[in-house]
N, C-alpha and C positions, 0 to 999 in steps of 0.2 A: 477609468483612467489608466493607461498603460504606464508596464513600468518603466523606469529607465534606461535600462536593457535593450526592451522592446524596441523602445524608439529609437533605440543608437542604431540596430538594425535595420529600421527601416528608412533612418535618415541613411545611412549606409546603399542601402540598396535604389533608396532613388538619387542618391549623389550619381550611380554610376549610371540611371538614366540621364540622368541631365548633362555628365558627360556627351554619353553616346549621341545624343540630338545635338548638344554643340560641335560634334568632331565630324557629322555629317553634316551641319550645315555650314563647316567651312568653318567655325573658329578654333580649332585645334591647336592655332599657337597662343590661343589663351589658355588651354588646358598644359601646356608645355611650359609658359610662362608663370605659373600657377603651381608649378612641381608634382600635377595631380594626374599624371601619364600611366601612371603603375593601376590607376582603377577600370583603364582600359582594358578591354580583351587584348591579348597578344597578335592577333588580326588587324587590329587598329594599330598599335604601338609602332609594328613596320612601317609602315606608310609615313616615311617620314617626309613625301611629296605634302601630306594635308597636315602639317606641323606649321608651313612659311606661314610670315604677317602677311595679315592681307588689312585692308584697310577696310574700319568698318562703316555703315554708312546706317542713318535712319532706318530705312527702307527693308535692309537686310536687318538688323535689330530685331523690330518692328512683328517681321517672319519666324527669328526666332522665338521672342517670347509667344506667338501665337499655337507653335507647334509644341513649347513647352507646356502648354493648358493653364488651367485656372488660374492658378496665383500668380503666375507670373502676368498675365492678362491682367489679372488685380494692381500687380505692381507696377505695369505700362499705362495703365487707364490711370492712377494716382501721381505719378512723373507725368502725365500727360498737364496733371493742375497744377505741377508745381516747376512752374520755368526758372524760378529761382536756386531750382537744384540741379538742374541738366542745361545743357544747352538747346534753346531757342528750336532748332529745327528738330531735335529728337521730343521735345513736349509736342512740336507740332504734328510731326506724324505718328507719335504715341495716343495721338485722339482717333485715331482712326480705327484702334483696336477693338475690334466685336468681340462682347463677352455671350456668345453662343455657345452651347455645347449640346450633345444629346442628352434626351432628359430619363432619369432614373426611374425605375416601376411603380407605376399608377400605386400596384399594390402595397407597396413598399410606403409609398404618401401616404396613403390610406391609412394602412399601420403607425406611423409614427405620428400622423394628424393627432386620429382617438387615443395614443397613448397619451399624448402633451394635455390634451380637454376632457380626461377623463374625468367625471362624475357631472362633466358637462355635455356626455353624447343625446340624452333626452332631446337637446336644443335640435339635435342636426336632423335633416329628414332628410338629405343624402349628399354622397362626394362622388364626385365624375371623374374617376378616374384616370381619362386623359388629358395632359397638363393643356393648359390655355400656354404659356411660356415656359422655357428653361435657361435659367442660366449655369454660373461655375459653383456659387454658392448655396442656390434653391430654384424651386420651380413654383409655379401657382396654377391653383386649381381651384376649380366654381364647386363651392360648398351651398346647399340649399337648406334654411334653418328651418321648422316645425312651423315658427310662425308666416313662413313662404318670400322671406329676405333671401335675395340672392348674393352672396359674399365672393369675394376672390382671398384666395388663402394662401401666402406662401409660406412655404416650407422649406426646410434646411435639407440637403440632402446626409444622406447617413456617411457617418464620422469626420464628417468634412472636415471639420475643427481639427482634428489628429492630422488629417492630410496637409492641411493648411501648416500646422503648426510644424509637422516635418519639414516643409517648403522655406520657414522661415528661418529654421535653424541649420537650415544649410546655406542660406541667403547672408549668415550673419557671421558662417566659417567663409563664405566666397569673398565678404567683402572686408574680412581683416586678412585674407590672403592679397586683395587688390591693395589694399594701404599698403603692407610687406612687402612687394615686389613690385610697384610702382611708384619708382620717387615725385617723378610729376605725373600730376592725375587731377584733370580738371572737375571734376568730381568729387565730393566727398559719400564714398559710399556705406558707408558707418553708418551714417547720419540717415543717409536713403532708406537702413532697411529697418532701425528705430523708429522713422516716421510713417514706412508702409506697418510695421508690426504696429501699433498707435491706432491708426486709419482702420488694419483688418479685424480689430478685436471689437471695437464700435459698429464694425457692418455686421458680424457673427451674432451682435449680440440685437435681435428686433426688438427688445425694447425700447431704443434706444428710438428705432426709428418710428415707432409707433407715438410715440412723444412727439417727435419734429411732424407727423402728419395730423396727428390732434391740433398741434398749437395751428397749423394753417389753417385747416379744415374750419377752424375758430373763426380767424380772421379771411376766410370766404365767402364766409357765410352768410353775408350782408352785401359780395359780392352777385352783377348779373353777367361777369366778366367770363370769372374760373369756376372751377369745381375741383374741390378736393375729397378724396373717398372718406366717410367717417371712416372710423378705426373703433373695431369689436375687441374693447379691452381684456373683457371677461373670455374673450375663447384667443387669446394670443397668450404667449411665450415669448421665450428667451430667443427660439428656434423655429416659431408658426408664428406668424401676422395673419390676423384675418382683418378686409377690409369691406368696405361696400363695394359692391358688381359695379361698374361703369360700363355700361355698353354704348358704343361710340364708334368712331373709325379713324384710325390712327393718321394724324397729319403726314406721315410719309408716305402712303397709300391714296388720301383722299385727291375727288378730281373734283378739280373747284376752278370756277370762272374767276376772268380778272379780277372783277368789282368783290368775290368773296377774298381773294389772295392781298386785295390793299384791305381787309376789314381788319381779316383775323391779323394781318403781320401788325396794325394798330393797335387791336385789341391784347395780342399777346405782351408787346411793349411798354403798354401799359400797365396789364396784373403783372409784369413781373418786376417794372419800377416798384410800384404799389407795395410790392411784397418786400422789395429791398428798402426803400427810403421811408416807408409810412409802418409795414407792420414790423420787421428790423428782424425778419424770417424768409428765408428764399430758397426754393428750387434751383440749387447749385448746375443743373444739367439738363436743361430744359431741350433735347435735340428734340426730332419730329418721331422719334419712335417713342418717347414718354409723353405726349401729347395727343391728345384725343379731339374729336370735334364733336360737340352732342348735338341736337338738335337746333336752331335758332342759332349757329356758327357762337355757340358757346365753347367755351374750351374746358377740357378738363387733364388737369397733370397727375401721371404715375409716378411710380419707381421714384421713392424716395428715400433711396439709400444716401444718398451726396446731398445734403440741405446745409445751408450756410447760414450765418446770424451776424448783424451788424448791431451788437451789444453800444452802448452810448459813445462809452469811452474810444471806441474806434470811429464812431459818427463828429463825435468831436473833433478829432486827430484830421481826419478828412475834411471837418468843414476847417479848420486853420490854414490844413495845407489849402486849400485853393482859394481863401483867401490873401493867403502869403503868394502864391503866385501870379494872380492881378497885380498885388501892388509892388509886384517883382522885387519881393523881400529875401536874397537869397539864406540870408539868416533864419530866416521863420522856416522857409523851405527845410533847410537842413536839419534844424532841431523837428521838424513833421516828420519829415522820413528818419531821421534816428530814432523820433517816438514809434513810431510805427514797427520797425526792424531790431531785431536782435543783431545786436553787434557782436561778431564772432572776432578778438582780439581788437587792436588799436586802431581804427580808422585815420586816415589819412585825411585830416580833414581839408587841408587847402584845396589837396585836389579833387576831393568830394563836391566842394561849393566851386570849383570849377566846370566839371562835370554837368552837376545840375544846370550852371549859365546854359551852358550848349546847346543842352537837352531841353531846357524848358524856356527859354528866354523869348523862340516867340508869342509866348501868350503873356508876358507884362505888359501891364497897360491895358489891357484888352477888358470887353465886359464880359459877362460869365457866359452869356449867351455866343461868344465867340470861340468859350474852350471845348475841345471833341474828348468829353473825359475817357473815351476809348483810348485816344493816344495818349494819355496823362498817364493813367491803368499802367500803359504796354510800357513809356519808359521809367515809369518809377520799377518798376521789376526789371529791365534791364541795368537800370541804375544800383538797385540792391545785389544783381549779380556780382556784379564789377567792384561792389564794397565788401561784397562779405556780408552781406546783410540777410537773417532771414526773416520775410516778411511773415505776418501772423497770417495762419492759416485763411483765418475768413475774410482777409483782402482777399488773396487770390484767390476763393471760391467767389467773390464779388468778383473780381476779372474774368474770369473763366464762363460766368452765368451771361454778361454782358455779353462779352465776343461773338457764345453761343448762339446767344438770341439776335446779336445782327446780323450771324451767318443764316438764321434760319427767316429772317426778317428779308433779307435780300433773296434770298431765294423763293419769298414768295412772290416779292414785288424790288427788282431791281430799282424803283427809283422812290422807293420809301425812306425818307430823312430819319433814320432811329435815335439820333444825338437833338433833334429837336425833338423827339418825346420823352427822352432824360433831363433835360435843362430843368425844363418846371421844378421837377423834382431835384435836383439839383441844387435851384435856389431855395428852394426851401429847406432846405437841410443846411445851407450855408446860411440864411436867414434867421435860421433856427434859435442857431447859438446864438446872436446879439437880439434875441426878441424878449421883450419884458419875461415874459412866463417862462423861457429857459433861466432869466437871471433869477426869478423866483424860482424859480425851482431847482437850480443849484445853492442859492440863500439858504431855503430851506433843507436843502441835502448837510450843508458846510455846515450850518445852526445845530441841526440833528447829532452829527459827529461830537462836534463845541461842546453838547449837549454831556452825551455819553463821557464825554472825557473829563469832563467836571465831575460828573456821577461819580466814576469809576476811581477820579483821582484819589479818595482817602484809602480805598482798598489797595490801589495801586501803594503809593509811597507809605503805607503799610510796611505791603509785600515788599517794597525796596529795600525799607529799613531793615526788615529782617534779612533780608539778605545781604547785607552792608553788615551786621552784625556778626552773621555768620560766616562771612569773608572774612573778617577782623579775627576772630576767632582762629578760621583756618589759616590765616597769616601768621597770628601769633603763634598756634602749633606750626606748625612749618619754620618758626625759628628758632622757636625751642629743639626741634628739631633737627635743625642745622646747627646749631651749638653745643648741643652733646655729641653731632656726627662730626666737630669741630675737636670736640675733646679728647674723644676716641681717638678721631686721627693722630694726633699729639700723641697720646699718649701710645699708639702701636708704633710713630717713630721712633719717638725715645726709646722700647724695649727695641728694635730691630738694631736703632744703634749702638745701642747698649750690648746687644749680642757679638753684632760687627768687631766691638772695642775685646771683648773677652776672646773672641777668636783668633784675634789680631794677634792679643798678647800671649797667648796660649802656643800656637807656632812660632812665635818670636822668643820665646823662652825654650822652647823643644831647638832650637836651631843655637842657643847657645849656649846648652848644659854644658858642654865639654872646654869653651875657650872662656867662657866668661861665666863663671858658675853664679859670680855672686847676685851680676844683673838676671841673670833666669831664674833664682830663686825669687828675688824681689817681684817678677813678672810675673810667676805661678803665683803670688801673694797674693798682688793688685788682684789679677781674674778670680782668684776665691773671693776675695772681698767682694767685687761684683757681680758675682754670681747668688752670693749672700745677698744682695741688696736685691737682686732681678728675684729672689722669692720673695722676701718679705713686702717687694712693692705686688706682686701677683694675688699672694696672699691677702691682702690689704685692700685690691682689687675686687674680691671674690667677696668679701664680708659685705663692699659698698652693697656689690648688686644683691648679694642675700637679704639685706634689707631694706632694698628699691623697693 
């Protein structure tokens, strides 16, 4: 682990790359805007021609973060799935970003493989050196076991973590500089780089992902649809996934007749409803380079770093809303999409259930087989833009999975209906919620709870009492408390005024020894008198506390 030092330096030294790539590629008056000119070479600083605004666009963006490498690629590919934090056209052309890079030394994999499986190399009977793929974060390589299992392995490239981890901590100086120096800023970039740091510590870490490919690989399994790699638990890491070999030929390559292009765009449609509505697990990013074609136009899915889950309580939320939108409830609407969104300050709500009329009101009245939940998807997230709403991650990797798959669905077969092989699955999930066995099985969930809370009550209102007791206690010390700091006070007035009065008299008698002797005698009297009195109450004081 570096120390903090260290990494001030080398946050330090790629801040001033990241300059340099932004002031050649033309954003220089955000570096000027930004107060951050002084990290320039003095060669740059002159050139106050590449200082002007220029206006930026998707496109140029887009260029920059690709020239800036990995992480920022990380961080365009993740704004790509969340429209609810950028605007509309920059998620759209943020999908376009290739996480390609050159891949690091065979040798280097090799080494860091057998360190992570060490006292598990027996198993291996060899590693190929040359990567099968590279990306920003790891590469994969065909691992061959003893017992003649051919594996795909990837691997972390070395310190990436560190590199990563400098990227983000300049990402999180850039973007409380953009709050600071941009009073309107359609954007919340805080926010961005909390949810990209969140996002990159879950893909660093392959446990994580070896989990979401076991749990599919499960519900596969049974499938003649897809294929999902097992996952070799005993030779994975934090850092190395090993998977099973799929040898196949990647859907963006393959050449395939009509008659295959309307099967598999069917077939795909449906494992990936399947995986969303039936096993409530899903290949977030299903494009044609994570898809494979095996033999008998079977498919099979890679690269599952991005996997989404449609946990209940969001299957619920969904089947309301679109129930509430048949029977053009805009009330029901509203309280769905609140449920669903994090409400970021006070919503407006008249104009929110205005909004929603707009947006949604041609499909009241309508049967379910009439709604295109693609368009439902697209403007409930423009909806949440415009509220301030942030929606829960795994809607939008639900949108995002969707979109993908009818862009890649139209692409195989422009006149394939993909909203008619969603419906089924649709009503079922809408049906769901009012079918006997969901209501028993919420009975039983709500019973379960009823149950527990009965158990738990004597322990509880126990625990209450004692703590009611122990409040009462500290109440009552606390007043006691304030009653002797009651007493105190009183009593450091009376000596201050008591002082006040003696000093008073004491100058008042010094001012008239000479014209009025007899009053300045009587006046040096009074103050010894009460100066006499101010010891024996001090005195009288001192004995209390001596025997508190």
């Amino acid at each position: 682990m570096p120390s903090r030092l260290s990494q001030d330096v080398k946050d330090i030294k790629r801040l001033e790359e990241i300059l340099r790539i932004l002031f050649s590629s033309g954003f220089g008056y955000l570096i000027d805007r930004l107060k951050l000119i002084h990290f320039l070479p003095l060669r740059h600083r002159v050139q106050r021609a590449k200082f002007r605004q220029r206006e930026p666009n998707p496109a140029r963006v887009r260029k920059l973060f690709e020239e800036l490498g990995g992480t920022f690629i990380k961080l365009g590919q993740l704004l790509s799935l969340r429209p609810d934090l950028i605007p509309q056209e920059y998620s759209t052309e943020f999908a376009k970003l290739q996480d390609s890079v050159p891949a690091f030394s065979g040798e280097a994999a090799q080494e860091l493989f057998f360190e992570q499986v060490k006292g598990k190399r027996k198993k291996i009977s060899s590693f190929t050196k040359k990567p099968i793929a590279a990306a920003s974060i790891g590469q994969v390589h065909e691992v061959l076991l003893a017992s003649g299992e051919r594996l795909a392995v990837k691997i972390q490239r070395p310190h990436i973590q560190e590199t990563i981890q400098t990227d983000i901590d300049i990402l999180h100086k850039l973007a409380e500089l953009l709050e600071s120096h941009y009073e309107r800023i359609i954007i919340d970039p805080v926010a961005i780089v909390q949810e990209f740091e969140r996002y990159t510590k879950k893909e660093l870490d392959y446990i994580i992902e070896a989990k979401n490919i076991a749990a599919m690989h499960a519900h596969a399994q049974a499938s003649h649809l897809i294929k999902v790699p097992q996952v070799y638990p005993e030779l994975s890491t934090s850092s190395v996934l090993a998977m099973e070999f799929v040898s196949g030929t990647p859907l963006s390559r393959a050449q395939l007749s009509r008659q295959d292009r309307e099967q598999i765009a069917r077939r795909l449609s449906h494992a990936i409803f399947h995986q969303v509505f039936v096993d409530g697990i899903f290949h977030a990013d299903p494009h044609p380079g994570n898809i494979f074609l095996l033999p008998h136009r079977r498919i099979a899915m890679l690269d599952f770093g991005i996997v989404g889950r449609l946990p209940t309580e969001l299957r619920e939320q969904l089947s309301q809303l679109f129930i509430s939108l048949i029977a053009g409830n805009i009330d029901g609407i509203t309280e769905s999409i609140l449920a669903l969104g994090v409400v970021q300050g006070e919503p407006n709500m008249a104009q929110l259930k205005e909004d929603i009329h707009d947006a949604l009101s041609p499909y009241y009245g309508a049967h379910l087989e009439q709604v295109n939940p693609l368009e439902v998807f697209t403007k409930l997230i423009t909806l949440a833009k415009q509220h301030h709403l942030l929606l829960p991650t795994n809607f939008l990797l639900l949108a995002k999975c969707v979109v993908t798959v009818e862009s890649v669905c139209a692409s195989l077969d422009p006149h394939y209906d993909i909203v008619a092989t969603a419906r089924p699955f649709l009503r079922g999930m809408v049906h769901e919620k009012h079918s006997p066995k969901q209501a028993f099985r919420q009975l039983v969930y709500h019973t379960s709870r009823f149950k527990n809370f009965l158990l738990r009550l004597p322990d509880q209102s126990t625990e209450f009492a004692y703590r009611m007791r122990h409040a009462d206690q500290k109440i009552s010390n606390l007043d006691t408390d304030v009653r002797n700091l009651t007493v105190e006070m009183d009593k450091s007035t009376n000596r201050i005024v008591l002082g006040v009065t003696m000093a008073a008299l004491i100058v008042a008698s010094a001012l008239m020894v000479n014209t009025y002797r007899t009053f300045s005698i009587i006046g040096f009297s009074i103050a010894f008198l009460l100066f006499f009195y101010f010891l024996l109450l001090t005195t009288h004081e001192k004995q209390e506390v001596k025997y508190l």
